[in-house]
C-alpha positions in Angstrom: 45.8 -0.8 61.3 48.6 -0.4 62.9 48.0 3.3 64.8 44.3 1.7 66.0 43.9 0.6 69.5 43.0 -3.4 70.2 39.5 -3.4 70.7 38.9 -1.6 67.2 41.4 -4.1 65.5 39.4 -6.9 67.0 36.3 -5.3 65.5 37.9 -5.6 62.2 39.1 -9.2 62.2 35.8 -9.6 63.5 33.9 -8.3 60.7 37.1 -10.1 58.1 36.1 -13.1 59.7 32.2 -13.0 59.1 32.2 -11.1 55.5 35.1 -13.2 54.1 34.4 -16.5 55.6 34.6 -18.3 52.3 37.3 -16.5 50.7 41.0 -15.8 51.2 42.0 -13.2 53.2 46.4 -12.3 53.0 46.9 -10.5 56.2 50.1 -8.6 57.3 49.7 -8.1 61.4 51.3 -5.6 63.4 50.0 -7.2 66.4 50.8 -11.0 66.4 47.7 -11.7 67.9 45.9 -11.4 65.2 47.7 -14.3 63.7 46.1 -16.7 65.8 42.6 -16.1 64.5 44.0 -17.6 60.7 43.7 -20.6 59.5 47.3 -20.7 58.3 50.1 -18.3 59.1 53.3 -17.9 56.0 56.2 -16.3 58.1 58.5 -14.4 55.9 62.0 -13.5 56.6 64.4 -11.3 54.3 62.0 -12.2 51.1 62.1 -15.7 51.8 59.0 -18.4 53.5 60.7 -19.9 56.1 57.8 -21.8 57.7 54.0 -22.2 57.1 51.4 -24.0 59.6 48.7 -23.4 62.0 49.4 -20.7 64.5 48.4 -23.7 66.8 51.3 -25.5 64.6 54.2 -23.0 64.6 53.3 -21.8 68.4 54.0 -25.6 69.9 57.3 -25.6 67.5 60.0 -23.7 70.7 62.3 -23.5 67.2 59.4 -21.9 65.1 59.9 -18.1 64.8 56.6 -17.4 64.9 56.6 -19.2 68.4 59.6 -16.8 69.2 57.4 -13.7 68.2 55.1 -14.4 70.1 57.1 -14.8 73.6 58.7 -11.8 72.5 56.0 -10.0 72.0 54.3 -10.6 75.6 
């Protein structure tokens, strides 16, 4: 998804969202807003986890890199 534009990648997070609601969904995001729609986000860095919460979590965290992404990313 990573050639679509955003309205048609919310459409499909949408639709992941409604038809997957009871199972687990891995998701590997171009855009890192579509992080903040999961229930829990698994940043991975060379290979290796090197934090897991809540986008909510990990966004509040100044240290977190997913909090880092994020600014950057704006």
């Amino acid at each position: 998804t990573s050639c679509i534009d955003a309205e048609t990648d919310r459409k499909i997070q949408r639709t992941i969202s409604q038809q997957f609601r009871e199972k687990t969904v891995i998701t590997i995001a171009h855009r890192l807003e579509t992080m903040r729609e999961c229930d829990k986000v698994v940043v991975i860095d060379e290979g290796r986890i090197i934090e897991v919460g809540t986008p909510e979590q990990l966004q509040a965290n100044p240290n977190s890199a997913f909090s880092r992404l994020l600014k950057s990313s704006n």
